[in-house]
C-alpha positions in Angstrom: 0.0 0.0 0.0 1.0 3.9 -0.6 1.0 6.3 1.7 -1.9 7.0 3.4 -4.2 8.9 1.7 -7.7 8.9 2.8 -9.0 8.9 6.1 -12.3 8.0 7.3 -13.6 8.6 10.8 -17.0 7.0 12.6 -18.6 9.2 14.7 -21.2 8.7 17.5 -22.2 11.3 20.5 -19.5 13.5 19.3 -16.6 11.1 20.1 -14.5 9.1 17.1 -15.5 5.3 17.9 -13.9 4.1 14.7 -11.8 4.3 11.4 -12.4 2.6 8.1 -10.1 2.3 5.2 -12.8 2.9 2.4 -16.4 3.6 2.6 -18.8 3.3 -0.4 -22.1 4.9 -1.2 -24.8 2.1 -2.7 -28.3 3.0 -3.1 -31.5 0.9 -2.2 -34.1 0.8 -5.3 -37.5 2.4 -4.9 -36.1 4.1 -1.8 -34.7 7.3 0.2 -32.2 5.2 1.9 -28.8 3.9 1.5 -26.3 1.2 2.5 -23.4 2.5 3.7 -20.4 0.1 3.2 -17.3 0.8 5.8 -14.3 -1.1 4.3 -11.9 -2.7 7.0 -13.4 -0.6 9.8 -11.7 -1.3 12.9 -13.3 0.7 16.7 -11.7 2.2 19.2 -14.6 1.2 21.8 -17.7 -1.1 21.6 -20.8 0.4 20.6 -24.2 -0.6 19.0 -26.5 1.7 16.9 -29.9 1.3 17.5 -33.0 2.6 14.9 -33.0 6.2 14.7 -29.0 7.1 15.7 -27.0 9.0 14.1 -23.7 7.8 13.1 -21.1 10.7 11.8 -19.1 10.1 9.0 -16.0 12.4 8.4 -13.5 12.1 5.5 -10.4 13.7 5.0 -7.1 13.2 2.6 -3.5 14.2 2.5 -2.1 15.6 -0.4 1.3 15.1 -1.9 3.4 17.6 0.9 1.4 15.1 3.6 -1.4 17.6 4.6 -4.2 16.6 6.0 -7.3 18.6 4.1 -11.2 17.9 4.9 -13.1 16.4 2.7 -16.6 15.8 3.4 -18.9 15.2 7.0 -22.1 14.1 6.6 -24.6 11.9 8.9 -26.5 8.7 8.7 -30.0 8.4 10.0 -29.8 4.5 11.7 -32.2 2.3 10.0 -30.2 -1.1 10.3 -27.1 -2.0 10.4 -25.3 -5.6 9.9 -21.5 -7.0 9.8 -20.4 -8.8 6.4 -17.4 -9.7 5.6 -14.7 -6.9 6.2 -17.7 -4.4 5.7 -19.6 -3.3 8.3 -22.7 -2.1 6.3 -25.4 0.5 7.9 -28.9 0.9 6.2 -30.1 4.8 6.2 -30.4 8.3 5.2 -28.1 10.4 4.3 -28.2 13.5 6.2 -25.7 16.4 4.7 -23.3 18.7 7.6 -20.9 20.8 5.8 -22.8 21.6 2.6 -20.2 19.4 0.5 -22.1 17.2 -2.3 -21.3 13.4 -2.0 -19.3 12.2 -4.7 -18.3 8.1 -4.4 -16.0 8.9 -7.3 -13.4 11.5 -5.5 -13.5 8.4 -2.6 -13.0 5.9 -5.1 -9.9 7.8 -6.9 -8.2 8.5 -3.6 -8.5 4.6 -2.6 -6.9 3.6 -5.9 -4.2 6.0 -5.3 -3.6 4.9 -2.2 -3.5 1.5 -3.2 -1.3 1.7 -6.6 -4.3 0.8 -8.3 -3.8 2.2 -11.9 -6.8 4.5 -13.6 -7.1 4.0 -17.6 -8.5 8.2 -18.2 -9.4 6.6 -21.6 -11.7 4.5 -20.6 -13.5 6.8 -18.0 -17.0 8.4 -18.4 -17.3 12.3 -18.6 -18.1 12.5 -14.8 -15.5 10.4 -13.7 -13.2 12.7 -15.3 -14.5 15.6 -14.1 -13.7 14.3 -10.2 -10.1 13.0 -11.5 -9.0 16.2 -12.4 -10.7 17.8 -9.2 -8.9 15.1 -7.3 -5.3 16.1 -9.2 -6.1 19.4 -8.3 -6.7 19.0 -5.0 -4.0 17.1 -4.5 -1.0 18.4 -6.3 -2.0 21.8 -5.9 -0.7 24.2 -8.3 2.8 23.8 -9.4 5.4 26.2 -9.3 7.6 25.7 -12.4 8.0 23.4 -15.0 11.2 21.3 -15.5 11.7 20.9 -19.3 12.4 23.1 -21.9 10.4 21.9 -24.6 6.7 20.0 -24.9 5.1 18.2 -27.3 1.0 17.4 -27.2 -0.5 15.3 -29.7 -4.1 16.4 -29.9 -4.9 13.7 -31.7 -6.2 11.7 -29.3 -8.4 14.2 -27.7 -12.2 13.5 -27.8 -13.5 16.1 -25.3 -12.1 19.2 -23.7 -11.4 17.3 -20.7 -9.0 15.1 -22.3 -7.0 18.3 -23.4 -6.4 19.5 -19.7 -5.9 16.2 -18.7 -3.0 15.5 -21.7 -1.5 18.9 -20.5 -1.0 17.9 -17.0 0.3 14.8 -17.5 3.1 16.2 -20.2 4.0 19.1 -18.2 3.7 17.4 -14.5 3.0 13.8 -14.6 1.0 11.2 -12.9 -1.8 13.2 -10.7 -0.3 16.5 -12.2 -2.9 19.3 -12.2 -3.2 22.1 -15.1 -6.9 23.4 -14.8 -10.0 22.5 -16.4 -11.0 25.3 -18.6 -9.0 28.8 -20.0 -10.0 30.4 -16.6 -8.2 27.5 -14.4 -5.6 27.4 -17.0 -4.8 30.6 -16.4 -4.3 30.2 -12.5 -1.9 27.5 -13.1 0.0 29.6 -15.3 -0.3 32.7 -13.4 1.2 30.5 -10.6 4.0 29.1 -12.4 5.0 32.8 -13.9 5.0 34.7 -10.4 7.2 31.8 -8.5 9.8 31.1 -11.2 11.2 31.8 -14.6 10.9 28.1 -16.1 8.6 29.4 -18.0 10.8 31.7 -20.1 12.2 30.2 -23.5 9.9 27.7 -22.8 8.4 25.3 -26.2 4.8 23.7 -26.6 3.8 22.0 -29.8 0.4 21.6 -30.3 0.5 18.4 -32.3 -2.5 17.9 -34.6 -3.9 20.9 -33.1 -6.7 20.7 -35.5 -8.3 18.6 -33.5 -8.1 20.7 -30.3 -10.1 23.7 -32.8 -12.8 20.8 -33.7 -13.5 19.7 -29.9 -12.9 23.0 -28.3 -13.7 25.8 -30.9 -11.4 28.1 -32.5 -11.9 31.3 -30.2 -11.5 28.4 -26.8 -7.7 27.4 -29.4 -6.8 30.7 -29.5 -7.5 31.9 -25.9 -5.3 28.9 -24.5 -2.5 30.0 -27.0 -3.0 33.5 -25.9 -2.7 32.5 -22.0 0.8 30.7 -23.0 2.0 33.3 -25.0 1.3 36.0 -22.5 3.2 33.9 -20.0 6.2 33.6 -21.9 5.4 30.1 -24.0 6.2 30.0 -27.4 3.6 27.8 -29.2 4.1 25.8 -32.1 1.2 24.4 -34.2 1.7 21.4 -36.5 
């Protein structure tokens, strides 16, 4: 296993009874309710739920300097509750704390990072890559420089705009590297990278095939991401 990246605490009466390693979202049919699945959960005192408790659930993660960052707290209404397996699995409702929308995806990504488990992007759904990139974001942060001199990005294999960001942070940064979204994001990360260092300067992108990139994003969306280059200092080649 990695480093630890998720952590998931149980709650009851305002005391932390518990820790799980993983914790999945799976919804009853024809119903309000959910079964709440806590992987590997292990207490730090003995306690049973009854009908009608409410059992805290609050997640948080460490990014790649090893700080901790909150997540997401929410509650579960008790309706049931039951021990299979390595899960121990609690029937009820979700009840939201902190505002923050339930996504099993972000949980999902985190796990598999934390267990080396590889993610194929190409074979993800829209969605899916929509909490990938908000989970590179959140943590790698925004980089401060760039180590090469000279990038090439074939835009051939782009079939949606997310693919583009996606193919940007992983030439410029890596595995889990984060370079925005969308031209406003884009522009943060670059903004970031300009103020902190000048790796920028000199610096070579070739937009391989970049036909593509006008056919899936539009010419004026092209243009404003060569614009937010140029203006930091990129020189960008079109091929």
């Amino acid at each position: 296993m990695n480093k630890e990246i998720l952590e998931i605490r149980i709650v009851f009466n305002n005391v932390i009874i518990g820790y799980c390693s993983y914790l999945k979202l799976e919804k009853e049919m024809y119903t309000s309710a959910s079964f709440f699945s806590l992987k590997d959960f292990h207490f730090l005192k003995e306690v049973t739920f009854n009908q009608e408790d409410v059992v805290n659930i609050q997640i948080y993660y460490y990014n790649k300097f090893n700080v901790k960052i909150h997540l997401l707290d929410f509650g579960i209404f008790v309706i049931d509750d039951l021990i299979q397996d390595e899960y121990l699995k609690i029937f009820g409702l979700l009840i939201p704390i902190d505002g923050t929308i339930y996504d099993q995806r972000i949980i999902d990504i985190f796990y598999k990072w934390q267990n080396n488990e590889d993610i194929d992007w190409w074979k993800m759904d829209k969605d899916y890559k929509k909490s990938y990139i908000y989970c590179c974001g959140s943590w790698s942060g925004l980089s401060k420089e760039v180590s090469r001199k000279d990038y090439i990005i074939d835009c051939s294999i782009v079939n949606e705009e997310l693919d583009f960001y996606y193919l940007l942070a992983s030439t410029f940064f890596g595995n889990r590297g984060y370079f925005g979204d969308y031209t406003y994001t884009l522009g943060d990360c670059l903004t970031e990278i300009y103020t902190n260092s000048t790796s920028l300067a000199n610096l070579k992108v070739d937009f391989l095939h970049h036909e593509k990139i006008i056919k899936v994003l539009g010419l004026d969306v092209f243009n404003e991401i060569c614009f937010l280059f140029e203006n930091s200092g990129v020189k960008i080649l079109k091929k």
